[in-house]
C-alpha positions in Angstrom: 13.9 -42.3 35.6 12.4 -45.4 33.7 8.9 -44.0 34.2 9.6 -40.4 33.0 11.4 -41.9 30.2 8.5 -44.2 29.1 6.5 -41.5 29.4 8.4 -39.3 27.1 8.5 -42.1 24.6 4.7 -42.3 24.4 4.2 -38.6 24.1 6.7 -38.6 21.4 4.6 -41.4 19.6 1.3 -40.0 20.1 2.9 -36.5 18.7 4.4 -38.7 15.6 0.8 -40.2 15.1 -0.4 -36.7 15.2 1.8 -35.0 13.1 1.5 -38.1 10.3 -2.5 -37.2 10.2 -1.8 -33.9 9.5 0.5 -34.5 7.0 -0.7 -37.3 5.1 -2.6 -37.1 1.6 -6.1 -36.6 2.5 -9.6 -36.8 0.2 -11.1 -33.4 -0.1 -14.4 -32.0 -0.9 -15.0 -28.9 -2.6 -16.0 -26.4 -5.5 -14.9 -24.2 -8.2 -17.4 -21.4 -9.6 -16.7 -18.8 -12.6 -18.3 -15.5 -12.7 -18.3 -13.7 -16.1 -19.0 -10.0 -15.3 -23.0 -9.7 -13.8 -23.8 -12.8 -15.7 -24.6 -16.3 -13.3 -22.0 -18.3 -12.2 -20.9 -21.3 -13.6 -19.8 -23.9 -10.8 -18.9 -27.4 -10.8 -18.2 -29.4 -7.3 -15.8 -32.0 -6.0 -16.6 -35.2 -3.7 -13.2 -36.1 -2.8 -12.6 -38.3 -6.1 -9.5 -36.7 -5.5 -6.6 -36.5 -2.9 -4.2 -33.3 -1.2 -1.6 -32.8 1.2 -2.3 -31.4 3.7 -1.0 -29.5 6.4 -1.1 -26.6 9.2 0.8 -24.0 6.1 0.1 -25.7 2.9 -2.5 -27.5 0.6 -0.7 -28.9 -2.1 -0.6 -32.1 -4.8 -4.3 -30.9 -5.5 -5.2 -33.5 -8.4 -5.7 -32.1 -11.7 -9.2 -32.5 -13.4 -11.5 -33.1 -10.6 -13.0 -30.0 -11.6 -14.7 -29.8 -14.9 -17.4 -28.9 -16.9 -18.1 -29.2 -20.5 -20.4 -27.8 -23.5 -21.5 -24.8 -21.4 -23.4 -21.6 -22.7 -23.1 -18.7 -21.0 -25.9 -16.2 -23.0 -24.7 -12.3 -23.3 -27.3 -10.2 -23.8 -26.7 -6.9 -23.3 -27.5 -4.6 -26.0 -24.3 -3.0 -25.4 -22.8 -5.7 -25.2 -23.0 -6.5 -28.8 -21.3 -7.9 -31.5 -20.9 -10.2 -28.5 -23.5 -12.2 -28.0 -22.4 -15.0 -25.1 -19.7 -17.7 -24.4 -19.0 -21.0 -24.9 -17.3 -23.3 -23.0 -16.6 -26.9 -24.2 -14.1 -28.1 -21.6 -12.5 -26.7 -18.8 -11.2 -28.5 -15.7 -8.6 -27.8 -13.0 -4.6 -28.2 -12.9 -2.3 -29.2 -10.4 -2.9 -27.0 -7.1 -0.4 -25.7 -4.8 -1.2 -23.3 -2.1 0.9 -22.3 1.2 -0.3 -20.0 4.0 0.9 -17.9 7.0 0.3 -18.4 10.6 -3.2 -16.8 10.6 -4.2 -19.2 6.9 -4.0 -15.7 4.8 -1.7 -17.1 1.2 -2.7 -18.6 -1.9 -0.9 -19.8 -5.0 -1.0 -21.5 -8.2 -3.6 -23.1 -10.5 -4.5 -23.2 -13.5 -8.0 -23.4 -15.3 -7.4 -25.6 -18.0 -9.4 -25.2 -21.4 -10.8 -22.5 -23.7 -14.0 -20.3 -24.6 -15.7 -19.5 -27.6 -16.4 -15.8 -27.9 -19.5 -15.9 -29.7 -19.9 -13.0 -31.9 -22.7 -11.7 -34.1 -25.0 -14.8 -33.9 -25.7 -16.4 -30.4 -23.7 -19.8 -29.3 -24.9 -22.7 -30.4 -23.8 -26.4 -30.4 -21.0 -26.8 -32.0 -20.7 -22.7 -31.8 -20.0 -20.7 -34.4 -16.3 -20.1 -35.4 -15.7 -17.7 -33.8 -12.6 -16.4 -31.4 -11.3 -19.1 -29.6 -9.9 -17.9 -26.2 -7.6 -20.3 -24.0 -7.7 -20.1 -20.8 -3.6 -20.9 -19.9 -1.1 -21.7 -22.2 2.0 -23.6 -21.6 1.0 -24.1 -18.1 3.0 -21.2 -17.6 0.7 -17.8 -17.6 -2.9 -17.6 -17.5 -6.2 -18.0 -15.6 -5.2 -19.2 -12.1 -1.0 -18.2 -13.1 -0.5 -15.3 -14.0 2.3 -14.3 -16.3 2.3 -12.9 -19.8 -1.5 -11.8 -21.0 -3.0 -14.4 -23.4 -3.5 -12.3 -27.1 -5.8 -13.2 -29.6 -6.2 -11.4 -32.8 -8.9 -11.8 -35.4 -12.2 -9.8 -36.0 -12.3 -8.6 -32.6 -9.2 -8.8 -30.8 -9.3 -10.5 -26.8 -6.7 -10.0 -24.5 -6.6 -12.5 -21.3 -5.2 -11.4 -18.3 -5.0 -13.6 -15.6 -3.5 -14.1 -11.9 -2.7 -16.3 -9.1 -5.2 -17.2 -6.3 -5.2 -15.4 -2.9 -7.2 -15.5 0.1 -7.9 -12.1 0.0 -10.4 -9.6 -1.7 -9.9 -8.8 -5.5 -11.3 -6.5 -7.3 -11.9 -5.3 -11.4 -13.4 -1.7 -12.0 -16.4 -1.9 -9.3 -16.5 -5.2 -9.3 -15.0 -7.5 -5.9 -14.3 -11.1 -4.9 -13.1 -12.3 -1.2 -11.4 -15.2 0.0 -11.2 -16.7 3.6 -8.4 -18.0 5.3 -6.9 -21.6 5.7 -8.8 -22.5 8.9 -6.6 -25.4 10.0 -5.7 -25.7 13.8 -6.7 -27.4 16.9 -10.0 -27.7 17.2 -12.0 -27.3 13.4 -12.3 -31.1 13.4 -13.8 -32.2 9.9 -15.2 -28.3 9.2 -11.2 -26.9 8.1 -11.9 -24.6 5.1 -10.0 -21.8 3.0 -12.0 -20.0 0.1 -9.2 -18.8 -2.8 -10.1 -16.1 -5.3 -8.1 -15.3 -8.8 -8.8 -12.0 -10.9 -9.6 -12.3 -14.5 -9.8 -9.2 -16.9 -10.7 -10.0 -20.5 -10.3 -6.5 -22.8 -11.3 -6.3 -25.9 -12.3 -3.6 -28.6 -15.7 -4.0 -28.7 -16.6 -0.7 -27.3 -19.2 -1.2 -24.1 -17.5 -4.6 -24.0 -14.2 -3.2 -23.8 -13.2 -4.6 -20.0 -15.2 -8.2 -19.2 -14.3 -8.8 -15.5 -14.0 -12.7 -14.5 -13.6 -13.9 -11.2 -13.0 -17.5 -9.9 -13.2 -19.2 -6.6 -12.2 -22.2 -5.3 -13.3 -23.6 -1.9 -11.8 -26.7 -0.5 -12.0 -28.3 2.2 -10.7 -31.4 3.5 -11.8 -34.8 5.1 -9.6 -37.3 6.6 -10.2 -40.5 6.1 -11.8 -42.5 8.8 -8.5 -44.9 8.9 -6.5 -41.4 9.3 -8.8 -41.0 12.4 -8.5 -44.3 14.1 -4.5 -44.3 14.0 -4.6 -40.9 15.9 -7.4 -42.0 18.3 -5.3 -45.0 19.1 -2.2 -43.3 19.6 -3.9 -40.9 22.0 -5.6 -43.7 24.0 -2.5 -45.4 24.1 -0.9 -42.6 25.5 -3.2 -42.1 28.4 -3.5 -45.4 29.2 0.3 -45.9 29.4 0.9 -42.5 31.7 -1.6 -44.5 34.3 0.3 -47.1 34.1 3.7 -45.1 34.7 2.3 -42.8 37.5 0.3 -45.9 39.3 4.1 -47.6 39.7 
């Protein structure tokens, strides 16, 4: 009875040590790209200078502004597209990212893109850009690129009207235009290689004619990397378990 209870002690422990790594703020490694209609995307990466929780269901505590860029130019220049003539961007970074999943990774959730864009008009971007429309891209941390919510409004010469979403693992899609997700990849066996790919729908309408729907698409792939300490401790508690059921079943 001693053996079998020993033995159920040291499973227990090994699953504790198990269930602790997979539930335990982790580094991360990832990107974040922006697509503005046809034009190239803009995409800035992450090294794991910052930290998630992670497990099986859920990525969540994502750290905020990991993810940025800053002075970009994004040239328009389409005919048809005019009076708009390209897009500036002097900061945007990341928020605060919370995701949760099903049993087969499919989910998503919330996070915003923090910052604004110049909507260069008439005269092509230039630094410091023209002043022209400036466009944030949340507001409030309640609706926005990444949230949802109410659509953005801004009036002036031309009027822009943001509307944004959360992020899903799914395919989105604007007019003719699609993006596709992957599932949360986490379970027994994807070692270092667990993965999800999140995409959030962004339609910008103006009244600029031709320009009159701009589709935006972001996507955010993450993927995370325990640290080698996280590693060891679950090693360990493995080995100790097998080393302690020979011990029981040799008495």
């Amino acid at each position: 009875m001693r053996k079998l209870s020993g033995l159920i002690a040291a499973v227990g422990l090994a699953l504790g040590v198990a269930g602790q790594a997979q539930a335990t703020v982790l580094p991360v490694a990832g990107s974040l790209s922006l697509s503005i209609a046809t034009l190239p995307a803009i995409t800035t990466t992450w090294s794991g200078t910052g930290s998630v929780d992670v497990t099986a269901t859920s990525i969540t505590g994502l750290t905020a502004g990991v993810l940025s860029v800053a002075n970009l130019t994004v040239p328009v220049t389409d005919p048809a597209a005019f009076p708009l003539t390209g897009v500036f961007i002097p900061s945007a970074s990341n928020g605060t990212g919370n995701f949760s999943f099903d049993a087969a990774g499919n989910g998503g959730g919330l996070m915003a893109l923090t910052g604004s864009a110049n909507m260069c008009l008439f005269s092509p971007c230039s630094a410091p850009p023209p002043a022209n429309l400036v466009v944030p891209f949340t507001t409030g941390g309640a609706n926005g690129i990444g949230l949802g919510g109410t659509p953005i409004t801004v009036s002036g010469l031309v009027n822009v009207t943001l509307t944004g979403n959360g992020w899903t693992t799914g395919t989105v899609s604007i007019g003719s235009l699609t993006a596709t997700g992957s599932p949360w990849d986490y379970g027994a066996g994807c070692g270092l290689g667990c993965s999800v790919t999140l995409v959030t729908p962004t339609v910008i309408s103006t009244n600029i004619g031709a320009s009159a729907v701009i589709p935006s698409f972001a996507t955010l792939t993450l993927s995370y990397v325990p640290e080698p300490g996280t590693l060891l401790l679950l090693a360990s508690g493995v080995a100790g378990l097998a080393v302690l059921g020979r011990k029981r079943m040799s008495q």
